[in-house]
C-alpha positions as MATLAB code, in Angstrom:
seq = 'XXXXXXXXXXXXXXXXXXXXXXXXXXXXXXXXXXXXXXXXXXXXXXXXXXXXXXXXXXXXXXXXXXXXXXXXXXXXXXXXXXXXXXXXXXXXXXXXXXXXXXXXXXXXXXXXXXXXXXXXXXXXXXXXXXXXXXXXXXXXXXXXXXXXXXXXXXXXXXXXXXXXXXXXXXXXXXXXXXXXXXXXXXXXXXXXXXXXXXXXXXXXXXXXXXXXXXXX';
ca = [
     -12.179    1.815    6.798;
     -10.387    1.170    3.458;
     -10.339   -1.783    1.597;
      -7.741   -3.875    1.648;
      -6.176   -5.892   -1.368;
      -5.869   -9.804    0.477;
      -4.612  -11.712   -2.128;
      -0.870  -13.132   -2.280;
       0.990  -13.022   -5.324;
       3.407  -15.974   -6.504;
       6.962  -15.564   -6.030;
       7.655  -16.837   -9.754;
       7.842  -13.755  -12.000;
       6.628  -11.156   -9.682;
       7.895   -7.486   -9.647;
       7.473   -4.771   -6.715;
       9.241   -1.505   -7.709;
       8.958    2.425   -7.554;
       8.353    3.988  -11.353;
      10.685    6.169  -13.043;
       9.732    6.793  -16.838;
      10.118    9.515  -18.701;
       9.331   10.144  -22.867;
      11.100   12.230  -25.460;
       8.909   13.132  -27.812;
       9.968   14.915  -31.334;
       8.396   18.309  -31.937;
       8.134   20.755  -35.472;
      11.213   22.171  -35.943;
      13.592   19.598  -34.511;
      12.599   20.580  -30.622;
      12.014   17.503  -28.449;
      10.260   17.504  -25.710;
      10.420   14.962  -22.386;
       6.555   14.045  -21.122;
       6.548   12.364  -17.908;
       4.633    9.292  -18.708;
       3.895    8.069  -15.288;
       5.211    9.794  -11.409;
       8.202    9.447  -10.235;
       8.141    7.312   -7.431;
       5.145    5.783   -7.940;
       4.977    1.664   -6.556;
       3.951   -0.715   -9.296;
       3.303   -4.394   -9.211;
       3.464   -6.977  -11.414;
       2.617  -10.454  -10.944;
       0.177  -13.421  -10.970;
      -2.112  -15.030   -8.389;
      -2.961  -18.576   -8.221;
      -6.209  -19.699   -6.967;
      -6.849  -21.460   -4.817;
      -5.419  -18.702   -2.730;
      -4.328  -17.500    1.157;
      -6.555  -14.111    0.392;
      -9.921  -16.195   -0.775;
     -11.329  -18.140   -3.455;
     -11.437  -17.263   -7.067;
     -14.867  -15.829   -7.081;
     -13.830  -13.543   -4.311;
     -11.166  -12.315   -6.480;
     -13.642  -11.953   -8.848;
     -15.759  -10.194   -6.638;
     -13.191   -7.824   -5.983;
     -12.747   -7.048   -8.992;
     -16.253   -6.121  -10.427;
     -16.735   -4.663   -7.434;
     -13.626   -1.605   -9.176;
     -14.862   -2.577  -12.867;
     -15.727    0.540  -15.134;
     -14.371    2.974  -11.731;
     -11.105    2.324  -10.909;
     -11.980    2.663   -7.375;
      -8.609    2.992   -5.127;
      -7.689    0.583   -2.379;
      -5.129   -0.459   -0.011;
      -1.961   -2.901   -0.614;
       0.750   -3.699    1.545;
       4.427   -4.770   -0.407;
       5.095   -8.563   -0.307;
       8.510   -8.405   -1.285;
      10.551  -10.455    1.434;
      13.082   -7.953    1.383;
      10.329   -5.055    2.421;
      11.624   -4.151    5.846;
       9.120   -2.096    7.892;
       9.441    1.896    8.109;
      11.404    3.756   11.190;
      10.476    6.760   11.892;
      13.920    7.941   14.372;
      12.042   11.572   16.162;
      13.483   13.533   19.159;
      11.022   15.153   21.163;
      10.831   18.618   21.775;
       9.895   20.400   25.867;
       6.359   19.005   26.427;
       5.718   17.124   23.111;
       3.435   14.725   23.966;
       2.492   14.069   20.181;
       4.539   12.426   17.371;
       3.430   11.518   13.899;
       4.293    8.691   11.613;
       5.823    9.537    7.990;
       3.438    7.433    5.837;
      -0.492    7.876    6.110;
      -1.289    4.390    5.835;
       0.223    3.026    8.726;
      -0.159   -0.849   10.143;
      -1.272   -0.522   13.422;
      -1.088   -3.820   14.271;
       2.723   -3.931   13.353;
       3.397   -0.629   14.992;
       6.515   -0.740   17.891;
       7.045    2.761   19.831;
       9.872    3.368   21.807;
      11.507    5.741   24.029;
      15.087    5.989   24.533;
      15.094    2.604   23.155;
      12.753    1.133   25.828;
       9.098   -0.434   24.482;
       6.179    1.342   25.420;
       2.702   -0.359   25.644;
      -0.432    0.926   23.943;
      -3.110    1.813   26.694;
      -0.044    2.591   29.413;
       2.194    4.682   28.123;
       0.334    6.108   24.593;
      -2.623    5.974   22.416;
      -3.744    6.359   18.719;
      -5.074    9.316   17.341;
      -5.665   11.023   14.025;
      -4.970   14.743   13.175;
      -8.134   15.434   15.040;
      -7.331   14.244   17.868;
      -9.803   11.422   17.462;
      -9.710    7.549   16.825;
      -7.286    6.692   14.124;
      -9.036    4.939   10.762;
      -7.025    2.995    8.472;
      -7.897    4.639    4.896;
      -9.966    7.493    6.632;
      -7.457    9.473    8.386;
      -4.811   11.791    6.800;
      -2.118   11.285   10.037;
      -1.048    9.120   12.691;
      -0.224   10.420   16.187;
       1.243    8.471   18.869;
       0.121   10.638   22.010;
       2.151    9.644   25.225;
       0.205    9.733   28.170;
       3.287   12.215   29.633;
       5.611   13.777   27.761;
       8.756   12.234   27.040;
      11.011   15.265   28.023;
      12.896   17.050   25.814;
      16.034   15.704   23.745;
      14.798   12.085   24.322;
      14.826   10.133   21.352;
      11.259    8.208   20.209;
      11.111    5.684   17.416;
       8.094    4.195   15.379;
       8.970    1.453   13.612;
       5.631    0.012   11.423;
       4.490   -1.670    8.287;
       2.111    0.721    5.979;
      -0.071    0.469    3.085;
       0.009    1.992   -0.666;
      -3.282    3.755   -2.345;
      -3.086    1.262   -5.276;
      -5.920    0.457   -8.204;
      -5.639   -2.055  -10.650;
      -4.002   -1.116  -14.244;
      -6.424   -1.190  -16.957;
      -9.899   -1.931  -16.835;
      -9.902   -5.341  -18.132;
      -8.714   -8.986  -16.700;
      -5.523  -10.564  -18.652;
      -4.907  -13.666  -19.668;
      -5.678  -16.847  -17.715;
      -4.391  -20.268  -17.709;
      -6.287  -23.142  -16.592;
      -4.891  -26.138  -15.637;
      -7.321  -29.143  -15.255;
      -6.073  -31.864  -12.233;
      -5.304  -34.631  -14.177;
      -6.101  -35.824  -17.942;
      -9.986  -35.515  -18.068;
     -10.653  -34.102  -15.004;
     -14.166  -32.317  -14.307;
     -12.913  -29.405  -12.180;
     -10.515  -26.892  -12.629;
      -7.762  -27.322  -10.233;
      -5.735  -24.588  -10.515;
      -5.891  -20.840  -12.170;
      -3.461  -18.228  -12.113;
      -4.259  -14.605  -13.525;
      -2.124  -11.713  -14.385;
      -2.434   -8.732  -12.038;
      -1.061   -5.054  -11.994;
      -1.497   -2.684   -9.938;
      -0.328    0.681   -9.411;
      -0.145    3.578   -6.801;
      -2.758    6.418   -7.326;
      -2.407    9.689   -5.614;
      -1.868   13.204   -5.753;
       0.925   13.671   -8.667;
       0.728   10.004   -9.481;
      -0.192    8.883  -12.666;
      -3.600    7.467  -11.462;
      -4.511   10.923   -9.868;
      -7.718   11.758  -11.314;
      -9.419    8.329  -10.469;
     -13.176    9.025   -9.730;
     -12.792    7.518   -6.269;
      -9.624    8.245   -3.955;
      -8.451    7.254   -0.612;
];
């Protein structure tokens, strides 16, 4: 099971987005030549977190952290922009086909709705999880999802997965930014609040973050 980033970011200041950056740079003889600096496509994140927060205390954030320091070890984040509407995946089944797999690899099963011809089905009844295997599906572990109908939907029949999924993300840089303390009054003994600059970005196959020493 992969690891999974808990923390919530404030809404003040904080950017979700896919990364599309590209460099000219000037060669000998008047040539120029583009360099992709980072993928195409590639989810970044930029924000802060204030502790105390919903995903744990400071010193599990800081836990987390070390935990990556000096690695870069990969894990799992799921976009918390409001506007981040969960993934359908619209198939039509085929004579027989009892399996159909999700787009994304790192699916939310707990958010996952399956239908057929429009009509909910019920985990357990009508389908159950697998992986490419055609064993238990693992969050972080498996490479696909199937949702394997008990009977086969018949052919022409329309079958929708509609889900919430996770990135492969590791924190930018190796280092902590900046952090701003604020004390709870004039005076006060214990730090109240603390907010800390995070980024994070999507690591992958053809991502900028590819050759991290640990991958999901």
């Amino acid at each position: 099971m992969a690891t999974i980033f808990p923390f919530v970011f404030l809404r003040a200041g904080f950017r979700e987005y896919l990364a599309f950056r590209n460099a000219v740079h000037e060669q000998s003889g008047g040539r120029r030549v583009a360099q992709k600096l980072h993928a195409a496509a590639e989810l970044v994140v930029r924000g802060k977190l204030l502790f105390p927060n919903k995903g744990g205390s400071w010193h599990d954030f800081e836990d987390f952290w070390a935990a990556r320091f000096g690695g870069y070890e990969p894990f799992l984040y799921q976009a918390q922009n409001a506007d981040n509407g969960a993934l359908v995946d619209a198939l039509v089944a085929a004579a027989g086909q009892t399996d159909f797999l999700a787009t994304r690899r790192y699916v939310d099963t707990a958010s996952l709705v399956v239908r057929k011809n429009g009509v909910l089905q019920t985990e357990g009844v009508h389908y159950s999880l697998k992986n490419e295997s055609g064993g238990a599906y693992v969050l972080g572990t498996s490479t696909k999802l199937v949702v394997r109908f008990a009977a086969a939907p018949g052919a022409g029949v329309s079958v929708s997965l509609t889900y919430g999924f996770y990135y492969p993300v590791r924190f930018e840089g190796d280092d902590l930014d900046e952090q701003d303390l604020e004390a709870g009054g004039f005076g006060a003994g214990v730090v109240a609040d603390r907010t800390i600059a995070v980024q994070l970005r999507e690591t992958g196959p053809g991502f900028s973050y590819a050759a991290a020493p640990n991958v999901l």
